[in-house]
Residue, then its C-alpha position, 0 to 999 in steps of 0.5 A: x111677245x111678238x115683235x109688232x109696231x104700235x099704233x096711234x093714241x085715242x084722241x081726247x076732245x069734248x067738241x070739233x068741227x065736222x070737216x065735211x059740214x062746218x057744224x059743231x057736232x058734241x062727243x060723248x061725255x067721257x068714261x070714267x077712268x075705272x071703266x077705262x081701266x076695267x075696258x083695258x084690261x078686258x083687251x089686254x087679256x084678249x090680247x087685243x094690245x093695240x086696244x089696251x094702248x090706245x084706251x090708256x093713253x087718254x089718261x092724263x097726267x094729273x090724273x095717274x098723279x093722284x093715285x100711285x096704285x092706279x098709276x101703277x096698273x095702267x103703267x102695269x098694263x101699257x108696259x106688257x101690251x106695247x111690248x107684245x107691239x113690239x115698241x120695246x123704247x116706250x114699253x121700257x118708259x113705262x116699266x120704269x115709271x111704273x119701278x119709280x112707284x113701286x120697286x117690289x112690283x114683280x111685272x115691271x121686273x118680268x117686263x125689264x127681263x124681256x127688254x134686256x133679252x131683246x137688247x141682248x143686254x145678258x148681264x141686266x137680264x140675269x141681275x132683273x131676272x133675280x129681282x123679279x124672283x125675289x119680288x114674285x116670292x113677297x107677291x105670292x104672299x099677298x093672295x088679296x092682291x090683283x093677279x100680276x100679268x105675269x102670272x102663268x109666264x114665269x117660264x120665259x123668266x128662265x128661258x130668258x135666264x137660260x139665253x144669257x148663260x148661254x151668251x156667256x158660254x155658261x152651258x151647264x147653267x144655260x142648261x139648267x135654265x131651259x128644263x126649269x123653263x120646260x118643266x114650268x110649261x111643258x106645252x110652250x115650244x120656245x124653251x125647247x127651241x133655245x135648248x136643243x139649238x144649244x146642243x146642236x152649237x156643242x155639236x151633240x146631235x143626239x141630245x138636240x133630237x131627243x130634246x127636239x122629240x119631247x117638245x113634239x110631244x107635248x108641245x101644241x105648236x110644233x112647226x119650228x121644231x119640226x123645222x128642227x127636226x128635219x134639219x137635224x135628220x138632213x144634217x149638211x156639211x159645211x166648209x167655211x172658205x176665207x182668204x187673209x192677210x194681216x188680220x189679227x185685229x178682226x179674225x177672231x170676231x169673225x171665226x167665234x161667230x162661225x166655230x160651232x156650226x161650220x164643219x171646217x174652215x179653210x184659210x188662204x193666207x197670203x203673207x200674213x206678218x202679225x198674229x192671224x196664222x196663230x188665231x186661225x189655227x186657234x180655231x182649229x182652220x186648215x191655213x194654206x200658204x200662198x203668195x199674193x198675186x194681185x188676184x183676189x178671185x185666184x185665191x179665193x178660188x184656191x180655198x174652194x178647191x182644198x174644201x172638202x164639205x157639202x157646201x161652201x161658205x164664203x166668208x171675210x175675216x171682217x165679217x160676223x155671223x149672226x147667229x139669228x138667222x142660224x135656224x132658217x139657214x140650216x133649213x135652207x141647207x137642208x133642202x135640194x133644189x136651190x144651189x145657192x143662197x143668197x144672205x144680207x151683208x150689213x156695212x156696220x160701224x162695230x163701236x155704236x152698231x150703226x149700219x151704213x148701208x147693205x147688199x144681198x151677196x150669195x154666200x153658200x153654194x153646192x162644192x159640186x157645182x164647181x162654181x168659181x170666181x172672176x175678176x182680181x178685186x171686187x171678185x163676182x161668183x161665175x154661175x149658170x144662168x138657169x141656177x136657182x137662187x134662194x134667199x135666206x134670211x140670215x146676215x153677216x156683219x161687215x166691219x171692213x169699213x170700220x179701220x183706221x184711217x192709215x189702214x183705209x187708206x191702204x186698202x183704198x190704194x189697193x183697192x184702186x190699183x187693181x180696179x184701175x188695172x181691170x180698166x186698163x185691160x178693159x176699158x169698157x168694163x162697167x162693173x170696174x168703173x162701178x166700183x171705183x165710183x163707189x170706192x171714191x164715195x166712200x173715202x172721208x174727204x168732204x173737202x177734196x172736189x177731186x175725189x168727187x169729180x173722179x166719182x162723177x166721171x166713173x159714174x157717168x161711165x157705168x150709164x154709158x156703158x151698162x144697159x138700163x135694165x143693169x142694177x149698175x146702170x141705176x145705182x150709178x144715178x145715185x152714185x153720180x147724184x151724192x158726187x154732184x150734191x158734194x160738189x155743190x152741184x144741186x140742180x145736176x144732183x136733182x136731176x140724177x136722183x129723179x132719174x133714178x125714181x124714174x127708173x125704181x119709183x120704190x129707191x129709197x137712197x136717192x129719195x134721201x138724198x133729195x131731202x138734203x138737196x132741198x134743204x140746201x135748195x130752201x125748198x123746204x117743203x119739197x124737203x119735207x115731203x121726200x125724207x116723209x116718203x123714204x120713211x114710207x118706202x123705207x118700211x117695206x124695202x126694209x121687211x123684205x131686204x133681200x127682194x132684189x140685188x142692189x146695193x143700198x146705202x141707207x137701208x136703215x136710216x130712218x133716224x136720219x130722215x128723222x133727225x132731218x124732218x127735226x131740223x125742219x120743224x125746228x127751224x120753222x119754229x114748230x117745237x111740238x112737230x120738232x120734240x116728236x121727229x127728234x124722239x123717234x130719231x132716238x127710237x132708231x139710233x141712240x144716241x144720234x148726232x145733236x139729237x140730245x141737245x135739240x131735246x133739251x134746248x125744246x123742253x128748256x124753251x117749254x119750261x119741261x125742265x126735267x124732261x130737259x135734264x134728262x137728255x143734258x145728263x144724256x150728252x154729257x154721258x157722252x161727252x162730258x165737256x159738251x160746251x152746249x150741254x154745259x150751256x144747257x144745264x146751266x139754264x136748267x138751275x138758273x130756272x130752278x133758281x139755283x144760281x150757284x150750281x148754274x154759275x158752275x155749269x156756265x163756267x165749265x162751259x166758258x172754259x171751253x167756248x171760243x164763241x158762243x153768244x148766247x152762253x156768254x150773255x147768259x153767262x155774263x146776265x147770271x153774274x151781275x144778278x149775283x153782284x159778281x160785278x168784275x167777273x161779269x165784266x170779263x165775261x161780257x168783254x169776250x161777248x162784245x169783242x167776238x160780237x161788237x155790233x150786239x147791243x145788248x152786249x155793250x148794255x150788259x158790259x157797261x152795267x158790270x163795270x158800273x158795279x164794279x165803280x169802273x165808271x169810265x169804261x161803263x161810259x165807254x160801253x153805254x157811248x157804244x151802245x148809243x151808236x148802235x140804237x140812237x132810240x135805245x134810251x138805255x145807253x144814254x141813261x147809263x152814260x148819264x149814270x157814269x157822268x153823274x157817279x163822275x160828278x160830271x153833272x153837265x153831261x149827266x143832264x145832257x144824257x139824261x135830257x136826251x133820254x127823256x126826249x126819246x119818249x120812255x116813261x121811265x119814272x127814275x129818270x124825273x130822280x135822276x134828272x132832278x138829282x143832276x140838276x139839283x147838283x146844277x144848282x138848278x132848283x126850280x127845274x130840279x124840284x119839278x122833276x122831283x116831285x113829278x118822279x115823288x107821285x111815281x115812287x112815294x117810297x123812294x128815299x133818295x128822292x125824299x131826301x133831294x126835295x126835303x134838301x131843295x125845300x130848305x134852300x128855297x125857304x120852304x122849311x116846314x116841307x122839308x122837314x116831313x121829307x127829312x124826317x121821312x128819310x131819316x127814319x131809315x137813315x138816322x145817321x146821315x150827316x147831310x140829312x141831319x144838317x139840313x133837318x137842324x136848319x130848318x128848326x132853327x130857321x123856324x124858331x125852335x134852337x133846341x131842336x136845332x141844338x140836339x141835330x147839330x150835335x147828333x152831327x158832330x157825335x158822328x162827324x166831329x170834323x163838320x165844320x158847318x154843325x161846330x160853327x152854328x153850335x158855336x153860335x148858338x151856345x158858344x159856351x158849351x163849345x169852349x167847355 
């Protein structure tokens, strides 16, 4: 499966507008989707992939959700196409979605085996290849079925099978695996590649070149393995030469890499104190014994001379070989007219692989060249002006910069020491003040001006001192531009990195960094523009990295230039543009910065939620007390509608906040839905106080204390709120709340009135004003406001009960009672109610009726002085019995 890009997604509209003319011109109609398919699969077996991917991709969701076995085709035949793109992330969706339909599908395990491989994941390529084995088997048994992709490739299964025995120094199964491969397809030259390389790793030559002359036989493509063929038959030597000092920590990545193709390894050790003689030994090195003298190319020089080999390798202790570019390294050893060669060296951060920045190095040259080194730090190779250098693509892992902070710090000291004494000897050195510009741009002091300021003066000095055709003189604009632009100097940054475009249109680390000076300028569309044109140049420098020898800082950055582009359209509101940058940050480094969480705050706010959740679950992967992916998951159940699950992830996020509003109001919202009134209000005091001029803080605030009955910090609250929005009739309404729960009903009516003057129709407010006045004694004025709020909310019982009380004051007997009996067929055992219903039967004439509520009153409240004495009148007798 070639390693290609994919491209764009057939577009899907029935009309649009010319752009040229204005006039509306109609598309075809659309192929049915079993054309589309069929169209698909015609393309894909042409391997015409890019064809496949865009026919399929117009297929709609609903549609692929109707029918698992349609669903599983197009997955089926967008997995295997984008993985010969090359697009292996999106090849991996859909293998799994396809896996979510059908798990005994033997083409998604065959693809998952290939994407395992690519990732060098060995232990998930030996468990994905076993499945696909075990699924192909029950395929096989079903001749009905469509014929899978598959069919015809079962050999890269083992080949894949043969490179993770191998990964895992299991040869004889490595072995094993590559002649099952070979025997399944004798015509396919890869199987005899990867097993000929893993003779020649054991250095059994002889067993390499027989495997190698059986593929030429049988093979129809045999260029590589020619290639092979003449390496193996100039076989050069090689002497790998290190210097060391206390190096026990990284030596032995660095040797393994190294052990099984170089012919000898000669080490200078200059007072090692820890375990790196040992480990050196342990690989079988040649370790000499020298005192350090401050001189790094004196030494480095003394491990040439003890080499014995055809070539010299020059190797650091912190350093890895990739074993990737082994092949095309040996073909360069092998031919005559290039003396030295030049490979990629990658600054890398050895926990999550992210590389920082790179520089072409010669690393190999002829031992009878006699070439040597100069200069004690930061040593350059002395070579002849008319020697030809050859640029190979092979590279090597620099792990230097990924210490600790007390042995960065000793290295930086030493480092300084001798680039300042160069000075000292030479003042007018550029390479020197080079170095240490770039040694000061490399220390974490974001907040120390004065490592910047000494970056900046070195930086000048190299423009001043290196003429303009120098690789220096145009690396120092850069230097000089990160030193302003942390320093705040955004216009002096500005202006270094548009001189540096000035003199190299293609440098991509100044055309980063001026996305992040624009962006702190708020020139954002300036911004926009150069992180859209550092991906574009960022491309072609990066596919051919070795083309010239200059040190660049964000060869493959693409994920922040992404991530940043995110930013952008996040803050303009732009989710869509915002959702597609964030993805393809995470195609190019996973995970990265809060890529995760602006994910899931995007597919929170589209109501995706399980897309949400998936990137929640990935931050809290990373860092389980993620206070923003608690906060995060915590809205997810709330929009599932499971409150207790949210007011779990909302706790455990609160615990770790110290200020974050919208958790805290989120938070604080949840708990009065549940009624948790006390636990709301301590939630919302902590919002208030961090943030006292919210209102809707002191809203939230005084409705928890109001249902947890703490009525007079409520009103504390509603008052706040009065003052921050005078037009907010909600904080009068609550004050007026508080008074009336207070029996305060002068200030209840002074509120309630107010709110009523700011204009809201808001129909409680006629009840509760009503119900003030009642309290008042105010009838008339209390009966307007009731029956007004009656014709808004006929069902509302406590305003039923306030009128039918107010009717049986003001004589209106026979209309109280429909508004009591009214009330009390939903509350037959309120005492008032029953009172006031019996006074008006008896006002009316009718003292039976009257008797029976009288004593319903008293068969609940024998206490009721009012229902005793009016029995007592009525039947004074039955009283004293």
């Amino acid at each position: 499966m070639p390693n290609r890009k994919t491209s764009s997604h057939r577009k899907t509209a029935a009309k649009c507008k010319s752009k040229e003319t204005g006039k509306t011109r109609v598309k075809k109609p659309a192929q049915p989707i079993t054309d589309i398919l069929k169209q698909a699969r015609t393309a894909y077996y042409q391997k015409q992939f890019k064809e496949t991917v865009e026919l399929l991709s117009g297929i709609s969701r609903p549609i692929l959700r109707k029918d698992d076995a349609f669903a599983c085709e197009v997955y089926r035949l967008l997995c295997f196409a984008l993985a010969n793109l090359g697009d292996l992330k999106n090849a991996e969706e859909y293998a799994e979605k396809g896996l979510n339909l059908a798990r005994t599908d033997p083409d998604f395990y065959f693809v998952k085996t290939y994407l395992f491989a690519a990732y060098k994941d060995y232990d998930n390529v030996l468990e994905s290849a076993r499945l696909f084995s075990e699924f192909r088997q029950s395929r096989e048994e079903k001749p009905k079925e469509m014929r899978p992709l598959s069919a015809g490739h079962e050999f890269l299964i083992y080949n894949y099978i043969g490179l993770a025995h191998k990964a895992h120094s299991q040869f004889k199964e490595a072995i094993e695996a590559f002649e099952k491969a070979i025997a399944l397809k004798k015509e396919d030259s890869l199987p005899y590649l990867n097993l000929a390389n893993l003779y020649l790793q054991q250095r059994d030559f002889e067993t390499a070149s027989s495997v190698i002359d059986k593929g030429l036989l049988a093979c129809t493509q045999v260029q590589e393995l020619q290639l092979l063929k003449k390496t193996l038959t100039g076989q050069a030597t090689i002497s790998a030469c290190m210097i060391v000092k206390n190096e026990e920590e990284l030596l032995p990545v660095c040797l393994e890499s190294i052990r099984d193709w170089v012919d000898e390894i000669i080490i200078v050790d200059t007072g090692s104190t820890d375990r790196t003689v040992e480990i050196a030994q342990s690989y079988g090195a040649q370790v000499f014994h020298q005192e350090w003298t401050g001189d790094f190319s004196l030494h480095r020089n003394q491990s040439i001379e003890r080499a014995t080999k055809d070539w010299i390798f020059i190797i650091d202790a912190d350093e890895e070989f990739d074993p990737s570019g082994l092949p095309p390294l040996r073909q360069a050893l092998t031919q005559g007219e290039y003396p030295l060669l030049m490979m990629n060296v990658f600054n890398v951060d050895k926990n999550t692989r992210r590389v920082s920045s790179h520089l072409p190095s010669i690393r190999f040259f002829r031992r009878r060249t006699g070439i040597r080194y100069d200069g004690i730090v930061h040593n350059q190779l002395k070579y002849h002006a008319d020697d030809k250098i050859l640029k190979v693509e092979a590279s090597l892992w620099h792990y230097g910069y990924d210490l600790s902070k007390e042995k960065m710090r000793r290295k930086f000291e030493r480092t300084r020491t001798l680039l300042e004494k160069q000075l000292r000897e030479n003042p007018a050195y550029a390479f020197a003040h080079f170095n240490l510009a770039q040694l000061y741009r490399s220390i974490d002091y974001d907040t120390d001006d004065q490592v910047h300021e000494k970056a900046l003066y070195h930086a000048r000095k190299v423009m001043e001192l290196a003429p303009p055709q120098k690789t220096i003189h145009l690396m120092a604009h850069h230097q000089a531009a990160a030193a302003s632009f942390r320093l705040g100097n955004l216009n002096n940054a500005e202006d270094y990195c548009l001189k540096a475009l000035a003199l190299k249109p293609d440098y991509i680390d100044p055309m980063l960094l001026l996305g992040h000076i624009y962006v702190n300028m708020s020139r954002f569309d300036d911004a926009e523009i150069f992180y859209l044109q550092y991906l574009e140049f960022q491309e072609k420098v990066s596919a051919d990295s070795l083309k010239e020898d200059i040190l660049l800082i964000f060869i493959k950055s693409r994920h922040i230039a992404y991530y940043n582009l995110g930013l952008l359209k996040e803050a303009q509101g732009k989710l869509d543009d915002a959702e597609k940058y964030f993805l393809e940050t995470l195609k190019f480094q996973e995970p990265f910065e809060t890529t995760y969480l602006k994910l899931s705050k995007i597919y929170l706010r589209k109501n995706r939620l399980e897309e949400a959740k998936t990137y929640i679950d990935k931050e809290l992967v990373k860092n389980p007390n993620s206070v923003q992916a608690l906060f995060y998951l915590g809205q997810y159940r709330e929009s599932q509608g499971n409150l207790v699950e949210a007011e779990t992830a909302f706790e455990a996020a609160f615990a770790g906040a110290e200020n974050h509003v919208e958790l805290f109001k989120s938070y604080g919202s949840l708990l009065l839905r549940m009624n948790k009134f006390p636990e709301a209000a301590n939630v919302l005091e902590r919002l208030t106080s961090l943030n006292p001029d919210l209102p809707k803080g002191w809203e939230l605030l005084g409705d928890a204390l109001a249902g947890a009955a703490d009525y007079r910090r409520a009103y504390d609250a509603y008052r706040r709120l009065q003052n921050l929005g005078p037009e907010n009739s909600i904080g009068w309404i609550g004050a007026g709340n508080c008074c009336f729960r207070m029996e305060q009903y002068e200030d209840a009516e002074k509120y309630y009135s107010r709110a009523m003057e700011i204009g809201k129709e808001l129909g409680f407010l006629y009840r509760n004003l009503g119900l003030t006045k009642y309290r008042l004694g105010k009838l008339e004025e209390s009966l307007a406001l009731l029956e007004k709020y009656s014709e808004i909310a006929p069902d509302d019982l406590e305003g039923d009960y306030a009128l039918g009380s107010i009717y049986c004051r003001m004589g209106r007997y026979a209309d109280a009672i429909g508004r009591l009996e009214k009330f009390l067929r939903t509350r037959p055992n309120s005492i008032d109610a029953l009172f006031d219903i019996s006074e008006c039967y008896l006002q009316m004439g009718y003292p039976d009726s009257a008797l029976i509520g009288y004593r319903q009153v008293l068969k609940h409240r024998p206490d009721f002085k009012p229902a005793r004495e009016r029995l007592e009148q009525l039947q004074p007798d039955a009283i004293q019995a």
